[in-house]
C-alpha positions as semicolon CSV with decimal commas, in nm:
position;residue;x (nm);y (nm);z (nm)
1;X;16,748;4,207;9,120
2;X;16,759;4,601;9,176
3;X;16,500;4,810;9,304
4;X;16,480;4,930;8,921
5;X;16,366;4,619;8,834
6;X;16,126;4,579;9,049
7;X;15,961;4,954;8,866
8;X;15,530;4,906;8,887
9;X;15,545;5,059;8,496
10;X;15,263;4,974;8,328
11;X;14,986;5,018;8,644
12;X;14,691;5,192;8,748
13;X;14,688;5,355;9,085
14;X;14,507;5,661;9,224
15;X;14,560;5,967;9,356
16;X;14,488;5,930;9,684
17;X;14,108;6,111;9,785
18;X;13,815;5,930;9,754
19;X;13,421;6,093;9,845
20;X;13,377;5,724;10,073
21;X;13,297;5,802;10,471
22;X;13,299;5,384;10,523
23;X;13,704;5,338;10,479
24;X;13,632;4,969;10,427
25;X;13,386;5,011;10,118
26;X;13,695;5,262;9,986
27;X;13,926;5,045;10,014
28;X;13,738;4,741;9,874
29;X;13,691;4,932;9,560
30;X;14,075;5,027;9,566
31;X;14,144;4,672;9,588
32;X;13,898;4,578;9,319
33;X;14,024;4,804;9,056
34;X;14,372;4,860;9,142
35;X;14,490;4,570;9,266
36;X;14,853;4,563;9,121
37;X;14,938;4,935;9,312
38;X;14,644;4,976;9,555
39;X;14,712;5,317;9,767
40;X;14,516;5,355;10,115
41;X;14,225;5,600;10,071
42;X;14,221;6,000;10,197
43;X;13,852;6,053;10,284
44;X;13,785;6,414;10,401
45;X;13,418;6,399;10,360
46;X;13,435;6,163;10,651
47;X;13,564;6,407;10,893
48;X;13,781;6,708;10,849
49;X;14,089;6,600;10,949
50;X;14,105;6,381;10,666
51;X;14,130;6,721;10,452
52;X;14,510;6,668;10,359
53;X;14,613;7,010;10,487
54;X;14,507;6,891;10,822
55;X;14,580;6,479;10,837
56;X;14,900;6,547;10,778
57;X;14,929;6,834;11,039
58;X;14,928;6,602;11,394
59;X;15,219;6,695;11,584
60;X;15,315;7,001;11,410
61;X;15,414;7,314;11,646
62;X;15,180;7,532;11,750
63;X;14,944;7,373;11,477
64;X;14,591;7,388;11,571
65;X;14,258;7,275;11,438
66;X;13,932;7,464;11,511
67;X;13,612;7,546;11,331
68;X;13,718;7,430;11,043
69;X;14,026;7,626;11,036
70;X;14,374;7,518;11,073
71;X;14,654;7,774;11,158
72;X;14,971;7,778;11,322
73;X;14,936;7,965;11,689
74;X;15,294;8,128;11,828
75;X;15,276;8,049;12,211
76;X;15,519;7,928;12,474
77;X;15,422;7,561;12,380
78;X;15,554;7,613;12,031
79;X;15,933;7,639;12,133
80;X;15,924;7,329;12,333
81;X;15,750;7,132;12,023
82;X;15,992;7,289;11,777
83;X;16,282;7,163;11,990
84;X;16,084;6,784;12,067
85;X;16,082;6,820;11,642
86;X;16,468;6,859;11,565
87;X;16,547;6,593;11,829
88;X;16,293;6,353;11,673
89;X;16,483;6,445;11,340
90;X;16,833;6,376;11,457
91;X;16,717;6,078;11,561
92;X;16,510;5,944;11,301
93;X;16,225;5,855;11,511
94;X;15,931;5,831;11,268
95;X;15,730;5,668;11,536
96;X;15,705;5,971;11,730
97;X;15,511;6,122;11,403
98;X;15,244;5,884;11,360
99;X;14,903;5,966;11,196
100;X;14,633;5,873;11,427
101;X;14,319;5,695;11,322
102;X;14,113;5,991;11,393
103;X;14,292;6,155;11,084
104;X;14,329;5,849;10,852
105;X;14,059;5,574;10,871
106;X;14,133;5,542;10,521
107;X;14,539;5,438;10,620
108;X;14,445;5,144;10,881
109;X;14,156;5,016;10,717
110;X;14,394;4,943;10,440
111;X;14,595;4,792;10,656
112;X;14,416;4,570;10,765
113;X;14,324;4,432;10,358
114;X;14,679;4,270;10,292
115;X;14,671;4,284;9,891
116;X;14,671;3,956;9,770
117;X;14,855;4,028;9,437
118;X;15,010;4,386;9,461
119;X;15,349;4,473;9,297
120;X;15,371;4,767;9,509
121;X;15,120;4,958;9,769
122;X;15,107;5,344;9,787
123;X;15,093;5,590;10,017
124;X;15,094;5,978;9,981
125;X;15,218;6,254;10,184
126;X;15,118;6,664;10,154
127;X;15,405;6,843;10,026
128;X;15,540;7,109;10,213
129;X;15,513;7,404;9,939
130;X;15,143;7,341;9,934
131;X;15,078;7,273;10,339
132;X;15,295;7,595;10,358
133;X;15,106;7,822;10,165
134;X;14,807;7,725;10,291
135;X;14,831;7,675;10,658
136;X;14,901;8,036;10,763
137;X;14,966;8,195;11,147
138;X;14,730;8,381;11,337
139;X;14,796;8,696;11,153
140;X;14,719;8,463;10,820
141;X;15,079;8,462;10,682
142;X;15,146;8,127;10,533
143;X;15,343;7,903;10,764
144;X;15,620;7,908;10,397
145;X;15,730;8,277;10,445
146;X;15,876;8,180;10,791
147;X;16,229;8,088;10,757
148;X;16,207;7,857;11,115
149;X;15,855;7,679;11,049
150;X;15,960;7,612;10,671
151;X;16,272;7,464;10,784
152;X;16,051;7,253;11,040
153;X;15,778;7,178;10,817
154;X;16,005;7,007;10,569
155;X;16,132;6,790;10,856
156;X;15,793;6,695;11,008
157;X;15,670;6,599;10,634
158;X;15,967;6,388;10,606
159;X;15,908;6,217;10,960
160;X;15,523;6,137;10,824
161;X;15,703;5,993;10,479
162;X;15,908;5,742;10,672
163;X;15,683;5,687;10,964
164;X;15,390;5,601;10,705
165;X;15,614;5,394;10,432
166;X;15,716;5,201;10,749
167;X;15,361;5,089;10,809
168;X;15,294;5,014;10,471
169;X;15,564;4,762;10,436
170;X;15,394;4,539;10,669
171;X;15,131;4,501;10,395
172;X;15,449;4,457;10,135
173;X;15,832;4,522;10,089
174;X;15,794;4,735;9,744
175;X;15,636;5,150;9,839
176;X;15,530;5,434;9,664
177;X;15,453;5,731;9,844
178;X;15,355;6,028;9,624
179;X;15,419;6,390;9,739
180;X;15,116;6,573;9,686
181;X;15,189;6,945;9,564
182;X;14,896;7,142;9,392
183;X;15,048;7,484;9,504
184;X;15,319;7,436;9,267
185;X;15,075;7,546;8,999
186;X;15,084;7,864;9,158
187;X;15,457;7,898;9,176
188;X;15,562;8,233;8,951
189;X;15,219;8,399;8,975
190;X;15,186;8,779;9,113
191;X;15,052;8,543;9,436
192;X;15,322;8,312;9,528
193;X;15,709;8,459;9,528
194;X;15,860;8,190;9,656
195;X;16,249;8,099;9,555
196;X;16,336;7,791;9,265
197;X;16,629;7,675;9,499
198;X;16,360;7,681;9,842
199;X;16,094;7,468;9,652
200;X;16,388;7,201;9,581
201;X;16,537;7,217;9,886
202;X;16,196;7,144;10,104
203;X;16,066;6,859;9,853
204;X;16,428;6,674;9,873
205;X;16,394;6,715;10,222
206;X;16,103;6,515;10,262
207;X;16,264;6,276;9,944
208;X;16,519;6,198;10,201
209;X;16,270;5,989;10,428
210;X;16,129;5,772;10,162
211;X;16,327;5,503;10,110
212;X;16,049;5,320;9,817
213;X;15,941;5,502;9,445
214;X;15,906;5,826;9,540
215;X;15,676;6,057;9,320
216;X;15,534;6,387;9,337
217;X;15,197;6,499;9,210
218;X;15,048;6,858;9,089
219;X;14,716;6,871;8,934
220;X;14,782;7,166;8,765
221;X;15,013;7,395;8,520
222;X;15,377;7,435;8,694
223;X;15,759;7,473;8,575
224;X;15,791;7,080;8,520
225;X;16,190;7,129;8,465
226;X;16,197;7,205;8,815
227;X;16,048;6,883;8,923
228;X;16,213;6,686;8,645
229;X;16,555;6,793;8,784
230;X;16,474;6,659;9,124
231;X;16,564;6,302;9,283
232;X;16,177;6,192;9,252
233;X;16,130;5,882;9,046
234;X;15,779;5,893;8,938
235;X;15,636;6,284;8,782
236;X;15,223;6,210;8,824
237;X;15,047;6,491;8,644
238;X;14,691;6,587;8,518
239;X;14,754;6,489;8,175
240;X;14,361;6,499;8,100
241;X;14,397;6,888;8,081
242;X;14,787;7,010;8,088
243;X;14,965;6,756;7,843
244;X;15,041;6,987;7,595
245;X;15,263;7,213;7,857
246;X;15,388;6,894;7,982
247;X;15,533;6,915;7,628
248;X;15,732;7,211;7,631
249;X;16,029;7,039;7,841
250;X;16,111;6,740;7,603
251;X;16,463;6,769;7,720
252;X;16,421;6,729;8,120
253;X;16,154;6,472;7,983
254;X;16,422;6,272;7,829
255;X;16,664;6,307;8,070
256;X;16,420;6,236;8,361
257;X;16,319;5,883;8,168
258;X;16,658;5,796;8,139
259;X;16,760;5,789;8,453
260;X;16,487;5,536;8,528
261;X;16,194;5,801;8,591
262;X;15,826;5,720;8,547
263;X;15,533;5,923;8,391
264;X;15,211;5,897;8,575
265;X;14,973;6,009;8,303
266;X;14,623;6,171;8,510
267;X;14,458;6,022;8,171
268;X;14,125;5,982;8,342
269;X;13,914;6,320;8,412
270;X;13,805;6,365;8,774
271;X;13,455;6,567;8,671
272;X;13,119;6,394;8,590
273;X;13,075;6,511;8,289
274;X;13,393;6,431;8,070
275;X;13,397;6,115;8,274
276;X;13,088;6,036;8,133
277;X;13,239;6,105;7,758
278;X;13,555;5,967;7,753
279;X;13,674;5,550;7,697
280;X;13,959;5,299;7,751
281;X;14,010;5,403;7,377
282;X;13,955;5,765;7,357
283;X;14,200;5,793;7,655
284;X;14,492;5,592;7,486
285;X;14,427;5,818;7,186
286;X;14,493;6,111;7,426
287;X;14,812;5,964;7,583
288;X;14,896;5,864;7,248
289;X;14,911;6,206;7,103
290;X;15,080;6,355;7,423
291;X;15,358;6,091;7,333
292;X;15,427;6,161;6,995
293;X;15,420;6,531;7,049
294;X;15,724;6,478;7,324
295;X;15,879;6,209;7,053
296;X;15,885;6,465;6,801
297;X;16,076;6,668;7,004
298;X;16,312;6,396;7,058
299;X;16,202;6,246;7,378
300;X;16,284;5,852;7,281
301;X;15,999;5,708;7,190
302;X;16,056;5,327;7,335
303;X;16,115;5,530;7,658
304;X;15,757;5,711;7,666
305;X;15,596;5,370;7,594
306;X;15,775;5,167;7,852
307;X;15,769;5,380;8,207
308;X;15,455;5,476;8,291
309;X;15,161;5,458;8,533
310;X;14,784;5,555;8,467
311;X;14,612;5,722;8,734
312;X;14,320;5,959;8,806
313;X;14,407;6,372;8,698
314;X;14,364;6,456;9,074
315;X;14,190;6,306;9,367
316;X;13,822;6,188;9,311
317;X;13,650;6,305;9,660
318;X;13,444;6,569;9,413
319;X;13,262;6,281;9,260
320;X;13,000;6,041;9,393
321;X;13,009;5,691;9,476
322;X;12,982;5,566;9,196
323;X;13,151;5,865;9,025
324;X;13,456;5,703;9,185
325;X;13,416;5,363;9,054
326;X;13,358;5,473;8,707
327;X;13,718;5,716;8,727
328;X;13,874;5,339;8,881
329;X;13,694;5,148;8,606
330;X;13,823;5,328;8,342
331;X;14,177;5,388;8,525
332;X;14,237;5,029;8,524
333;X;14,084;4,962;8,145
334;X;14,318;5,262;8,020
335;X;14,581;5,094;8,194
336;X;14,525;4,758;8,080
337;X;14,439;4,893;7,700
338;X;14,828;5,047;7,698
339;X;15,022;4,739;7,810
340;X;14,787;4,557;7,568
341;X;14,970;4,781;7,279
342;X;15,280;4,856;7,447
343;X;15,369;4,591;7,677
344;X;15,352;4,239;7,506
345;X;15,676;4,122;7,584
């Protein structure tokens, strides 16, 4: 059986940030809701270095993390990392890249809940376009406008990727690790001029080190073709608000599907109050609609109904407690209301 075959279509996962500070009652309500593709739970109202900018920043050069600030400091001690980085690279040595407890009580509490049933556990990683445009030097130039630190950035993401898949197949064989990019709504604005062919370049890097399903997530409005066109298996977007301009690419759509790509459809709003409006039912009508707009445009329809996952639009640390278990709840009756139509056999 191929690695295609083993595919988690047809799930509910989650984004990744939950607003828990007790990384055992987040991941018990991971486990309750999600427990086909549980993911370990970001929690960065627990502590600041579980801000993703920052968790994923441990061992970076010159990278340091004060006041609530993190920024990249040019020093003597810099070089010396840069150069420990590239040998760490050459050699593959993941374990050299660990994150630390101190940054992820979410990641080791989850390790330590084996998932009884799981098809697949996920992980996620920061992407480099978004660390690098927000983690800047001291002069506040984003870390992504230096040829050298891009270059290394890529490489220490990737490092994370495999060093963090590895730990999660203790828990099972079968990963997804998503690549979390929001910056890449900004890509093409009068803000952000950075090139088509860098973007690609720095998100196969870290592709490279991920050996599982590997996805990539923006919560926002971006050039999908570009991401389409990529090696990533799974496209996870916020299709509560931005279907419709998922739309407008019904060719990289179809070609993205058949290669064996899956849709993860952000179906379930991440505020309080549409969260409070919407249902199992009102959100299959929504995907629904999204699907025969792309099949009228000739994206296969048998395609669009077989390869997909149901997740969260973004992360849900904006919401309370209980916020979060409603946005699970309804993840996982969404999810289970769409296999119900679509998945019988």
């Amino acid at each position: 059986m191929s690695r295609r075959d083993l595919a988690p279509k047809g799930q509910a996962t989650v984004i990744g940030s939950l607003p828990h500070t007790d990384p055992q009652a987040a991941c018990s309500l991971v486990m309750k809701y999600l427990p086909q593709l549980p993911a370990w739970p970001q929690l960065p109202k627990r502590s600041f270095l579980e801000n993703m900018y920052v968790q994923f920043s441990q061992g970076f050069p010159g990278v340091r993390v004060e006041g609530g600030r993190i920024y990249v400091a040019d020093n003597a001690e810099k070089e010396e990392s840069l150069s420990q980085l590239y040998r760490a690279y050459l050699e593959d040595n993941s374990l050299s890249r660990p994150v630390t407890s101190e940054y992820a009580a979410g990641l080791y509490a989850f390790l330590d809940t084996p998932p009884p049933s799981a098809m697949a556990v996920k992980g996620q990683v920061v992407g480099p376009v978004s660390w690098g445009l927000t983690v800047t030097n001291e002069e506040r130039r984003s870390v992504l406008y230096d040829e050298v630190l891009a270059d290394a950035l890529a490489k220490h993401l990737r490092l994370k990727a495999t060093w963090q898949e590895k730990m999660l197949q203790k828990l099972h064989p079968q990963t997804v690790i998503f690549v979390d990019e929001p910056y890449l709504s900004a890509l093409g604005s009068a803000f952000v001029s950075v090139p088509r062919e860098l973007v690609v370049s720095l998100l196969e890097e870290v592709f490279q080190g991920i050996q599982g399903f590997k996805g990539v997530h923006c919560c926002g409005n971006t050039d999908w073709s570009l991401l389409l066109e990529t090696s990533v298996d799974i496209l996870s977007l916020d299709a509560y608000n931005y279907a419709e301009t998922f739309g407008l690419y019904p060719y990289e759509v179809e070609a993205f599907l058949r290669r064996g790509g899956i849709i993860a459809w952000g179906l379930v709003p991440n505020e309080p109050e549409p969260l409070k409006r919407e249902t199992p039912a009102s959100l299959t009508d929504r995907w629904e609609a999204a699907a025969a707009a792309l099949s009228r445009k000739g994206v296969t329809p048998s395609l669009l109904r077989e390869r997909w996952l149901v997740t969260p639009s973004c992360g849900l640390s904006g919401l309370s407690e209980d916020g979060a278990a409603q946005a699970l709840e309804l993840t996982a009756l969404t999810a289970a209301l769409l296999r119900e139509k679509y998945l019988k056999d």
